[in-house]
N, C-alpha and C positions, 0 to 999 in steps of 0.2 A: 600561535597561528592566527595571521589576520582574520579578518571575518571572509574575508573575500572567498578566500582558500578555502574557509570551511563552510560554504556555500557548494561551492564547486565539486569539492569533497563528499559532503553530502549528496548533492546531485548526479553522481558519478555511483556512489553507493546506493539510492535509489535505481537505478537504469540496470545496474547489475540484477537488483534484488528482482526487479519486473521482470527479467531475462529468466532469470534463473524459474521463477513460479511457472512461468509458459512452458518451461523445457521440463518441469514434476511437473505437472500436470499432466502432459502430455504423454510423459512415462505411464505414469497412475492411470491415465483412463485407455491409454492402447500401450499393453506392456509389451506386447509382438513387437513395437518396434526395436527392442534391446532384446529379443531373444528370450524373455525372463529372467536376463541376467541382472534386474534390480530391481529389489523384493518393498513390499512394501515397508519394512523397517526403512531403506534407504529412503522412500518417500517422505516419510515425517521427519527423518533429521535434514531432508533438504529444506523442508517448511519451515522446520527451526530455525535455521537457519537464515531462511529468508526473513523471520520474526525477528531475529535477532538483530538483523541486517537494517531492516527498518527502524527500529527503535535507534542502532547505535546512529542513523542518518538526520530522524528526525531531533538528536541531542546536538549533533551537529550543525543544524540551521540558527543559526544569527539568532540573538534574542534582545528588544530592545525595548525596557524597559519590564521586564518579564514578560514581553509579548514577544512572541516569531513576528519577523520581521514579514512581510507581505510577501506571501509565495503565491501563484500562481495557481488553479486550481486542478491543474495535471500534477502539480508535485504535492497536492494536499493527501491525506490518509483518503477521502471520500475517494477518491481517482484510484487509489490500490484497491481498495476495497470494491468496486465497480468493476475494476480490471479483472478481479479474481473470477469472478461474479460474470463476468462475459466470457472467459475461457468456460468455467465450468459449462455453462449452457451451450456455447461452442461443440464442447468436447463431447457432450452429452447428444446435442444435434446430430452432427456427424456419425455418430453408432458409437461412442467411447464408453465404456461404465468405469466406475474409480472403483479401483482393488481397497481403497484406505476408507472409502464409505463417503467420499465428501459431493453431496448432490445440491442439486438446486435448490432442495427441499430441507436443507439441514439447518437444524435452529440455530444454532453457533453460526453459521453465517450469516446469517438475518438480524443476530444479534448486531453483530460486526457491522453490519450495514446502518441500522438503524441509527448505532453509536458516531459511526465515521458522517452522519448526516446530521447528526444532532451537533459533533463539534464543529462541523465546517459551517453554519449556522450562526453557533454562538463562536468564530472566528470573526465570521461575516459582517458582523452587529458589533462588535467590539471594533472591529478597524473601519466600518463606517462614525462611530461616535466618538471616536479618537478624531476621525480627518473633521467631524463639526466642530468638534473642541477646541482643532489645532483652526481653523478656519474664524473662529469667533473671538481666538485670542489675537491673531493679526488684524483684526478690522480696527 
């Protein structure tokens, strides 16, 4: 598969996997809108799933020279992690509570935060020292 394809591929499996977390969520913190017809088991294997969904996308993105090739910071983990992070408090605004326990205040999500902050960081700092390196060797 070229790289191109599996760019696009990935990008395609990201956009799903954000879709899909707004629409559990949304179940999870107002379950009246399905009736109670989806319990919170089905919430966490959608989570899984999105989990899953993300890792097989970010295997997917280009790698060049065991670097991801330069993604843009809406398709970076910090922007899903933010993304979740702004539903929950959304959801929570609005009068929603999450049936699965997952609040603004949950450490696993802070974790996740802290982490998706910490690598977009050292992403940051690595593909800035690459472009001096690559800059110093053409002079």
């Amino acid at each position: 598969m070229t790289l191109e394809k599996r760019l696009i591929l990935a990008r395609q499996l990201r956009i799903s996997v954000l879709i899909i977390l707004a629409v559990s969520l949304a179940f999870d913190y107002f379950p009246r809108l399905t009736g109670g017809m989806i319990e919170p088991r089905i919430i966490y294997i959608l989570l899984f799933l999105c989990f899953i969904g993300a890792v097989v996308a970010e295997l997917l993105i280009p790698r060049k020279s065991e670097r991801k090739v330069n993604v843009p910071l809406f398709e970076h983990d910090l922007f899903f992690i933010l993304y979740v992070l702004a539903f929950v408090a959304l959801y929570t605004v609005v009068g929603g509570q999450s049936q699965i326990g997952l609040t603004i205040t949950h450490p696993v999500l802070w974790i996740f935060v802290v982490y998706a902050f910490v690598k977009w960081n050292i992403d940051r700092k690595q593909a800035k020292k690459e472009e001096e390196e690559h800059s110093q060797v053409n002079r």
